[in-house]
C-alpha positions in Angstrom: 47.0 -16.8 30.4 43.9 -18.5 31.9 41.4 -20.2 29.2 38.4 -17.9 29.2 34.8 -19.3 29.3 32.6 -19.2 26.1 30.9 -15.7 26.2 27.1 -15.2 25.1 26.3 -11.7 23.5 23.9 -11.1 20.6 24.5 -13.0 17.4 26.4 -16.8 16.5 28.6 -16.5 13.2 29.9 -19.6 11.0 33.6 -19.6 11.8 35.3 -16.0 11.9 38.7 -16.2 12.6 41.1 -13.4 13.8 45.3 -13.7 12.8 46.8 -13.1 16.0 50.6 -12.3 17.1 52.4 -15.3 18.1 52.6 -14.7 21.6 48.9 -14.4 22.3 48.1 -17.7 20.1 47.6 -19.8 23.6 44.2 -17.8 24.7 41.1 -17.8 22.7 37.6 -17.1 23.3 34.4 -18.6 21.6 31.9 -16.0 20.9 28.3 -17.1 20.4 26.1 -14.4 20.0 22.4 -14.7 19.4 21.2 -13.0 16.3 18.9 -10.0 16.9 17.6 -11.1 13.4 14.7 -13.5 13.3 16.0 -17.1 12.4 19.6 -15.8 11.5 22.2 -17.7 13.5 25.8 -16.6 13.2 29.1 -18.3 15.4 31.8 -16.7 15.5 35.2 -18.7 16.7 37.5 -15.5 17.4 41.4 -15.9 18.1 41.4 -13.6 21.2 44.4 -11.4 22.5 43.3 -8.4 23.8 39.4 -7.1 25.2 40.0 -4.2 22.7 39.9 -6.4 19.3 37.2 -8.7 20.7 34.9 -5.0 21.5 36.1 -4.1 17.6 34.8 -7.3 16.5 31.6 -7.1 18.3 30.7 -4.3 17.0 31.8 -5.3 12.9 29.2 -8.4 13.7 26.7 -6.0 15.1 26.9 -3.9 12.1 26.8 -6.6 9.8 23.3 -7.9 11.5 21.9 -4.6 11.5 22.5 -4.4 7.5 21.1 -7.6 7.1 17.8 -7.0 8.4 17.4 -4.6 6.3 16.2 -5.9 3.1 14.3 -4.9 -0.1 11.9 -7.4 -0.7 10.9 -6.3 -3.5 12.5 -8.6 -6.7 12.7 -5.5 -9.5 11.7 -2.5 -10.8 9.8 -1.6 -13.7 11.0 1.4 -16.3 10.2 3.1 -19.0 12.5 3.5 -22.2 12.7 7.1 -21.7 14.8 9.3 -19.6 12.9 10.8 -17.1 11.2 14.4 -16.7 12.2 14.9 -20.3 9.2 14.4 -22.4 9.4 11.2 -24.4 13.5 10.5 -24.8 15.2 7.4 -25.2 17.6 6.6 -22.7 21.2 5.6 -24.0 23.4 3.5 -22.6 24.6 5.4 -20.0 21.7 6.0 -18.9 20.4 2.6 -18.3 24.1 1.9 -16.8 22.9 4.1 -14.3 19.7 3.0 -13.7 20.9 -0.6 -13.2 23.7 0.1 -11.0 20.8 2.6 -9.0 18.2 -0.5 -8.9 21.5 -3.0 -7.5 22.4 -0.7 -4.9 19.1 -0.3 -3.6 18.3 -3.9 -3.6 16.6 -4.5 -6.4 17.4 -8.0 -8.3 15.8 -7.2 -11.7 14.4 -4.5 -14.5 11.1 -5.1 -15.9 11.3 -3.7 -19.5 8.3 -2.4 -21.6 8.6 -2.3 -25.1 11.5 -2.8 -27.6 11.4 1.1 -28.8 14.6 3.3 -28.2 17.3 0.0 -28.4 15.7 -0.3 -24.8 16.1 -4.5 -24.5 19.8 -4.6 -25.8 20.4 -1.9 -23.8 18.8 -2.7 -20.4 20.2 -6.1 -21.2 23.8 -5.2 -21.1 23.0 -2.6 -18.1 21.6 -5.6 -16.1 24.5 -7.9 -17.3 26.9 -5.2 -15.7 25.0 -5.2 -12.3 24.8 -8.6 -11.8 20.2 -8.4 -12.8 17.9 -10.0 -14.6 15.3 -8.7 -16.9 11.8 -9.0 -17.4 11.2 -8.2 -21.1 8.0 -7.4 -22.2 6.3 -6.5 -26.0 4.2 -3.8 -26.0 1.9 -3.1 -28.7 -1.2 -0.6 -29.0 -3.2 -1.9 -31.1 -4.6 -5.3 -31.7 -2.7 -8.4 -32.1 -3.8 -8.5 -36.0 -3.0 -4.8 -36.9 0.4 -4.9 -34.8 1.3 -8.5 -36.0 4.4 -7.5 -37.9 5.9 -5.5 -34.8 5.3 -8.2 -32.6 7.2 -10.9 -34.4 9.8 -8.0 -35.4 9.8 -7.7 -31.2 10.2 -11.8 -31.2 13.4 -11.8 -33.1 14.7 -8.9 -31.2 14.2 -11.2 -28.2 15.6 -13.8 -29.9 18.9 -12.2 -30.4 19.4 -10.5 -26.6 19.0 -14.3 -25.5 21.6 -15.1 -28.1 23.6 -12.5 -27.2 23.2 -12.2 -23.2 22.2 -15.9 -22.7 19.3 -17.7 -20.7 19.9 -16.8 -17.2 19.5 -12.9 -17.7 15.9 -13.3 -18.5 13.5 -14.1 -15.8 11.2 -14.0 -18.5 9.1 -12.8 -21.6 5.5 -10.8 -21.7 3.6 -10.4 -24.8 1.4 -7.4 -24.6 0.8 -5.4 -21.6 -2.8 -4.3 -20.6 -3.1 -5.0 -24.5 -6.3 -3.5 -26.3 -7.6 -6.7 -27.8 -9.9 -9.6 -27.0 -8.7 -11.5 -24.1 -8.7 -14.7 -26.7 -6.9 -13.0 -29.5 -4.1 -12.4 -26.6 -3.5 -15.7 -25.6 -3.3 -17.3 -29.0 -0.5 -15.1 -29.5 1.1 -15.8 -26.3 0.7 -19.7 -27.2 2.1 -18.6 -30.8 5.4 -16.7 -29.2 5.6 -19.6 -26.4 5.6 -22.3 -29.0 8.2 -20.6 -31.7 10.6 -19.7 -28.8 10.4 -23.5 -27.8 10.7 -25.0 -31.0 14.6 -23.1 -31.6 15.5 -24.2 -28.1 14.8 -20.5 -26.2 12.8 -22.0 -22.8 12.4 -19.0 -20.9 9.1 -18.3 -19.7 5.8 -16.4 -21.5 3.1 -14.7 -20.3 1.4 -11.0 -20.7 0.8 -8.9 -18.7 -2.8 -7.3 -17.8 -4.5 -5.8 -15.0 -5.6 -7.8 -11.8 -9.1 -7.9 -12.6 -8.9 -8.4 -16.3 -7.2 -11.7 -15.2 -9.6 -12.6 -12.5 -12.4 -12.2 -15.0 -10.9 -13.9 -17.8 -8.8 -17.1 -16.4 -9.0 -19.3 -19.6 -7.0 -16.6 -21.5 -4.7 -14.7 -18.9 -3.6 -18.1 -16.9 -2.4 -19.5 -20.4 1.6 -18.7 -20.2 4.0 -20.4 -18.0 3.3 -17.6 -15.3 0.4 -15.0 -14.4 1.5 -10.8 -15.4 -0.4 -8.9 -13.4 -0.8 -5.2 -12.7 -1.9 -4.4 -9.4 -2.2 -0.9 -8.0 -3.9 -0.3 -5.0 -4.6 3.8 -5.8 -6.8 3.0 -8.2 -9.1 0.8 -6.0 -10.6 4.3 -4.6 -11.4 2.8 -1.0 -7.2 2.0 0.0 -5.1 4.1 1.9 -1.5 4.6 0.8 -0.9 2.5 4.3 -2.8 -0.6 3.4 -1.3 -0.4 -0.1 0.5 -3.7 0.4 -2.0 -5.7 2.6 -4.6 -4.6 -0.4 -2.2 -6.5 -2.8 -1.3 -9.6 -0.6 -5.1 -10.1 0.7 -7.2 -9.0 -2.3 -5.4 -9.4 -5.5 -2.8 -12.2 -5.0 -5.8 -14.4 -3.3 -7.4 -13.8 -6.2 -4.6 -14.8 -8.6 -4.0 -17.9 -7.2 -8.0 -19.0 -7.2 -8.4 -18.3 -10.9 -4.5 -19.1 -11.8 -3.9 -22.3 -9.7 -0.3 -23.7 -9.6 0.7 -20.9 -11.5 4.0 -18.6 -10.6 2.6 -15.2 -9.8 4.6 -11.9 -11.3 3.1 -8.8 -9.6 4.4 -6.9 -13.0 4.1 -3.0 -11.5 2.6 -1.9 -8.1 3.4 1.8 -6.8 1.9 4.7 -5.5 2.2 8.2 -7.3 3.4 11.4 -5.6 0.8 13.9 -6.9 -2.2 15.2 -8.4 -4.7 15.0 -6.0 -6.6 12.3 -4.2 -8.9 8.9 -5.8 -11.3 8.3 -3.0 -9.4 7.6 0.1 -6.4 7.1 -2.0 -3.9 10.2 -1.7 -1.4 10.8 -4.6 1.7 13.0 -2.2 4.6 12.2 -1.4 4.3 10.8 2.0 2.0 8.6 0.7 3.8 7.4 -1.6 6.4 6.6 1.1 4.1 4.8 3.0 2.3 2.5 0.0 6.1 1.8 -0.7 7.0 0.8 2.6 3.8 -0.9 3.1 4.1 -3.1 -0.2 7.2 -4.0 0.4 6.7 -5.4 4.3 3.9 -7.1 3.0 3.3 -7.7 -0.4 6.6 -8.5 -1.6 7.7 -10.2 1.6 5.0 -12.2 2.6 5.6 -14.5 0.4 8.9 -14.3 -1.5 7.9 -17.4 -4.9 5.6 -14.0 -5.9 8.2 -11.5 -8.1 6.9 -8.4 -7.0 8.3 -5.1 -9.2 7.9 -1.4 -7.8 6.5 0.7 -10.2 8.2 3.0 -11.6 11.9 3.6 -11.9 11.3 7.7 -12.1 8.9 10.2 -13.1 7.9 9.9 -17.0 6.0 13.6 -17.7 5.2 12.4 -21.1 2.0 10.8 -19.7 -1.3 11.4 -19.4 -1.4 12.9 -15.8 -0.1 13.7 -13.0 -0.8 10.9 -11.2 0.4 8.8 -14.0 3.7 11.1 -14.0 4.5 10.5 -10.8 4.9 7.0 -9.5 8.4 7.2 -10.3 10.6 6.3 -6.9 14.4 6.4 -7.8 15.4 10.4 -6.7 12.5 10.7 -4.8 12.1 7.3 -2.6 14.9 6.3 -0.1 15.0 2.4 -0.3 18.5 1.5 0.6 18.2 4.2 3.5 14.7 4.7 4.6 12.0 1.9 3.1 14.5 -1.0 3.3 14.8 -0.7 7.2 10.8 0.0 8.0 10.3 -4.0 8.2 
């Protein structure tokens, strides 16, 4: 059989090799195909014995590009401790099972955790452990640091033993207090207190809180105190952002902001969504097409732009023990196709 010239088609693979049948072993054909995916570069080195198999690989390597491009950029998901559209209900293990193996299978890569109620970090923690995700764990107290004190450090040693029990590499980190109702300085003592006790038994993984974009923009000296910047950032409650700009309002308005008042710190965009009703906040829509397009929007830009930022969607699903509707119904899991529809809109 003549030797057959190196073909060009559409992507160049590391080293794919086909078995072949003895008697077609003397032809071969080099197939370098140029990726239709920015800056991937595949070459693919395929035994050759027939035009049929080489056709049938082809279009396995086209497939494989076409799922590669598309890509949730988004690094987790933020979810409450209770079931959804049930009031407020503690999820059991199952439940968390299923969220986890959800988030995995639509590209998620972590579960942000708020509060220590309902079992919910040993839980989530063995749900993530099973799908291969890490988890943001965060304390969550109402009150102030002094008239929640004893929960906190109760939370502390609850950490303490899920690092123990699932080890260092499932946390991507701690929070201490989310949007907490104290002085921003009562806050960050803590957050030194609970940074410096984790340190001192030998538990290095990293502490912030959590607040609200602006909250930290306005008060630097206490919210850029932990070994990373928590911040909330929802573009629906800005008033003048359409569900469409949801994203570029997060990567050119908040994250700027972050890194002027935060310099040189790791950014963790904590919770950023869209809800899917009760009405409209200026030029900001709460429906469900919105929401789809804030999603798709945030994720193209926000959480791709620049992928050192940990951006989480918020939330997991709809929680109708809250205070409204619009605070009902950012959930996304039932209602948002990532792995179908958002993931392929970049």
């Amino acid at each position: 059989m003549a030797a057959l010239r190196p073909h060009r088609g559409l992507c160049r693979t590391t080293s794919v090799k086909a078995g072949l049948l003895d008697e077609y072993k003397s032809a071969s054909v080099e197939l370098e195909i140029l990726s239709i995916v920015e800056h991937l570069r595949l070459r693919c080195s395929l035994a050759f014995f027939t035009s049929q198999i080489v056709a049938s690989v082809v279009l396995v390597l086209l497939s494989a590009v076409t799922e590669s491009h598309a890509s949730n950029y988004f690094y987790g998901v933020t979810a409450s401790n209770s079931k959804p559209n049930s009031g407020y209900n503690c999820r059991t293990q199952a439940d968390w099972n299923s969220l986890a193996s959800t988030a995995r299978s639509n590209g998620f890569s972590s579960i942000r955790v708020v509060g220590f109620d309902c079992n919910a970090l040993d839980l989530a923690s063995s749900a993530a452990a099973a799908n291969g995700l890490t988890v943001l764990a965060g304390i969550y107290f109402g009150g102030t640091v002094a008239q929640d004190m004893v929960n906190i450090n109760n939370d502390v040693q609850t950490f303490r033993a899920a690092y123990n029990k699932y080890g260092s590499g499932r946390f991507k980190g701690l929070t201490v207090g989310n949007e907490a109702n104290d002085s921003p300085g009562n806050v960050a003592a803590k957050v030194a207190d609970v940074r410096g006790y984790l340190g001192s038994i030998g538990i290095n993984t990293p502490v912030s809180t959590v607040h609200n974009w602006v909250a930290i923009r306005d008060n630097p000296a206490a919210y850029c105190i932990g070994d990373f910047v928590g911040a909330n950032a929802h573009a629906f409650y800005d008033q003048n952002t359409v569900s469409g700009n949801a994203g570029n309002f997060v990567w050119n308005t908040v994250i700027p902001a972050l890194r002027s008042r935060c310099p040189g710190k790791p950014i963790i965009i904590s919770e950023t969504g869209w809800p899917s009703r009760g009405g409209t906040n200026g030029q900001a829509v709460a429906s469900s097409g919105d929401q789809r397009s804030a999603l798709i929007n945030l994720n193209c830009v926000a959480a791709k732009n620049d992928r050192s930022i940990s951006v989480y969607a918020f939330e997991a699903d709809d929680q109708t023990w809250k205070g409204n509707d619009w605070e009902r119904s950012f959930g996304i899991f039932g209602k948002i196709n990532f792995s179908g529809d958002i993931n392929n809109q970049c």
